[in-house]
Residue, then its C-alpha position, 0 to 999 in steps of 0.5 A: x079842546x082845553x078850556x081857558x086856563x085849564x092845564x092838559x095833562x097829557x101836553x102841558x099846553x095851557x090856554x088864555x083867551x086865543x093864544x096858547x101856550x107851548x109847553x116848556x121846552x126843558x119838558x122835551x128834552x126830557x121826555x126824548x131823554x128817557x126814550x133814548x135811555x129805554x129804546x137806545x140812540x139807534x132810536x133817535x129819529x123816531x124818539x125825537x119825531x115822537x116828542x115834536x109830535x106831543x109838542x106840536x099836537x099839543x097846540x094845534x086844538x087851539x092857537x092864534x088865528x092867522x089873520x091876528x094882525x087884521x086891525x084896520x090901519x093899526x101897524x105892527x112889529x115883527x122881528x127878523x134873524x137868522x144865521x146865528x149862533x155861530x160859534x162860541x161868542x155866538x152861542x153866548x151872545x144868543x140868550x140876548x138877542x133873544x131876550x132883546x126881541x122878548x121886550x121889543x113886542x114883535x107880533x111874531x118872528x122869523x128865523x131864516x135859516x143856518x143854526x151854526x157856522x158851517x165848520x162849528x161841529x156836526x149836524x147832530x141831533x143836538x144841535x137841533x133839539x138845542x135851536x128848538x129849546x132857544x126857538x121856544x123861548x120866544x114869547x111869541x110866535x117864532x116861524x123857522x126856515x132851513x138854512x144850507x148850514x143846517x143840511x146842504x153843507x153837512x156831508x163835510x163840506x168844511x172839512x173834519x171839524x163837522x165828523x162825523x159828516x151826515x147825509x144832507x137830504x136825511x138831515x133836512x127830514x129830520x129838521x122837517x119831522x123837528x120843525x115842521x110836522x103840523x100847522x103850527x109855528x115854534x114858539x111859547x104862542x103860536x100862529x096857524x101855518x099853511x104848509x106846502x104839501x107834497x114833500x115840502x113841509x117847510x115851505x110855509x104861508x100865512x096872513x097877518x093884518x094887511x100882509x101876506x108871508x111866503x117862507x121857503x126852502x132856498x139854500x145858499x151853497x147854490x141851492x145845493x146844486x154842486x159841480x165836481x171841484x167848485x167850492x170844495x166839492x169832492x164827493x162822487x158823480x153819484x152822489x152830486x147827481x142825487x143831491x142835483x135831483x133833489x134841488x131841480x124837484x124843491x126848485x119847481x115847487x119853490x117857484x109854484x109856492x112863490x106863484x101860489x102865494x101871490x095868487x093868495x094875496x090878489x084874492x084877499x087883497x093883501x097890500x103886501x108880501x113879504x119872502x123870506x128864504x136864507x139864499x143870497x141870490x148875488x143879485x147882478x153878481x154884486x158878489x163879483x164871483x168869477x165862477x158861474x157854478x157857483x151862483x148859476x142856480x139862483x137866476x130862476x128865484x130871481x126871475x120868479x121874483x120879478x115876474x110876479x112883483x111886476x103883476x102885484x099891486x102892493x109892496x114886495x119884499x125880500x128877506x134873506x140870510x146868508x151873507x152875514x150883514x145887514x143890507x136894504x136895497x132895490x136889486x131888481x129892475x124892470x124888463x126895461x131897465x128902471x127899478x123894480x119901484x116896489x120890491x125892496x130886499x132886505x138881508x139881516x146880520x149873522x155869524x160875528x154879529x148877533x143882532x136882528x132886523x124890525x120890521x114895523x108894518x104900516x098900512x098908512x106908509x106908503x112903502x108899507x114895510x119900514x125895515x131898522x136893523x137891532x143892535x142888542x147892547x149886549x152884544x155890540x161890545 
């Protein structure tokens, strides 16, 4: 155990009271630099698993409890983003947005998925390494999910701007070993993370004040479900059956995480939970999509949605990416056709627009969550 405001040699973390604190990301990068110089890029996956390693380890010993936020009836504020940055206005925009979330004093932050724009470059390694240096300059806690840009998509689905093209199931291990490879979040003070086990290190939950937070792996790009000739799909039979396989096994777990977690929240009591994925599910075909197969993956999440929302007594809500701009409705309703009166989704903005979503949580409010969208003034010109 490090003692309070003692530096470790060996990580860089140093603590102060609970919180700790990360070491500098410049750091890492530094140190899978010299690896890659001494061992070589074929190297590169254990190089830079070794490096997430330091860096995570460093701040399991000690972080914020889980549970930071159970203060009575005090709120709190989190901030919500995701699919950004896209391209070069967007990666210039970025630094912001990120510094906007930095003076607003969210309790923590979510990302929810897609670290550029599909045909912006390869899913290299530095595009990963560069997200986690970004993720890490948060101040506070900063809990990642994937994004179907970020792996589903990488084999080239946007065409010779993405070469070389990559395996997706071998890019989302490696965000998995980057992102995801201990108890802990991202960012320079870090929340404790329950992690789903069995292959799915990025299904993730955690506790704060009076909700319950459920992350999970579900893509857009049809949840990585592909048919031959839909939506620019061109690779083999083979190989469109593998990918199929992969998300038939992360579906089943997706939906046993989903139904864990609101078992979780009935037994603490919890008031809420929140979800948070990067698909957008195209509640009722709102997307008005002539294409079954370009959507049919989706019904499940929204079944599984529905059924355990009905048997919870608190509010639900649904945090998503993927199509880019801010939306706040009431999409499901009940088996007899009324709204579904306490699941609330929410989708924050994306691509052209670098902005971010509040979400302040109110235990005296009766709808619990109060959702704002954030426009950085920076950006909005």
């Amino acid at each position: 155990m490090v003692k309070t405001g003692m530096t470790c040699p060996f990580s860089g973390q140093v603590t102060a009271g609970q919180w700790h604190y990360a070491r500098p990301p410049t750091f890492i990068q530094k140190e899978i630099n010299m690896k890659l110089e001494k061992h070589g890029t074929q190297r590169i996956a254990l190089a830079v698993f070794g490096a997430a390693f330091l860096f995570l380890a460093a701040v399991y010993a000690g972080s914020a409890n889980n549970d930071e936020g159970e203060k009575g009836g005090e709120s709190y504020t989190i901030g919500l983003f995701g699919d950004m940055p896209y391209n070069v206005l967007g990666r210039a925009q970025f630094p912001n947005l990120l510094a906007d979330i930095n003076a607003s004093h969210v309790a923590f932050s979510v990302f929810d998925g897609d670290l550029k724009a599909g045909a912006d470059g390869p899913c290299s390694n530095s595009l990963y390494l560069t997200s986690l240096a970004n993720f890490n300059t948060l101040k506070q806690p900063l809990i990642w999910l994937p994004g179907d840009n970020d792996w589903t998509d990488c084999w080239g689905r946007y065409g010779p701007s993405t070469l070389p093209y990559s395996d997706p199931i071998e890019r989302l291990n490696f965000e998995r070993a980057l992102f995801a490879s201990s108890s802990q979040s991202l960012g320079q003070k870090t929340l404790t993370l329950t992690r789903q086990t069995g292959g799915y290190p990025e299904n993730v939950r955690w506790k704060f004040g009076p909700v319950v937070y459920l992350g999970l792996n579900v893509q857009g790009s049809n949840d990585n479900f592909p048919y031959a000739g839909v939506d620019g799909e061109t690779r083999s039979d083979a190989e469109i059956a593998r990918q199929r396989a992969e998300e038939v096994a992360r579906k089943a777990a997706d939906i046993e995480w989903l139904r864990e977690g609101f078992a979780y929240a009935v037994s603490v009591r919890a008031k809420g939970v929140m979800v948070i994925w990067q698909a957008d599910l195209n509640f009722n075909n709102e997307q008005h999509l002539p294409d079954t197969r370009s959507w049919d993956a989706f019904p499940d999440y929204v079944n599984a949605l529905q059924t355990n929302t009905l048997a919870f007594p608190g509010q639900v809500a649904l945090v998503h990416g993927d199509s880019h701009y801010f939306k706040l409705d009431k999409p499901i309703n009940r088996p007899d056709g009324g709204v579904l009166a306490n699941f609330t989704r929410v989708e924050t903005f994306g691509a052209r627009n670098t902005h971010w979503v509040s979400a302040r949580i109110d235990p005296n409010d009766p709808n619990l969550f109060v959702f704002e969208p954030r426009i950085v003034p920076q950006n909005a010109q």
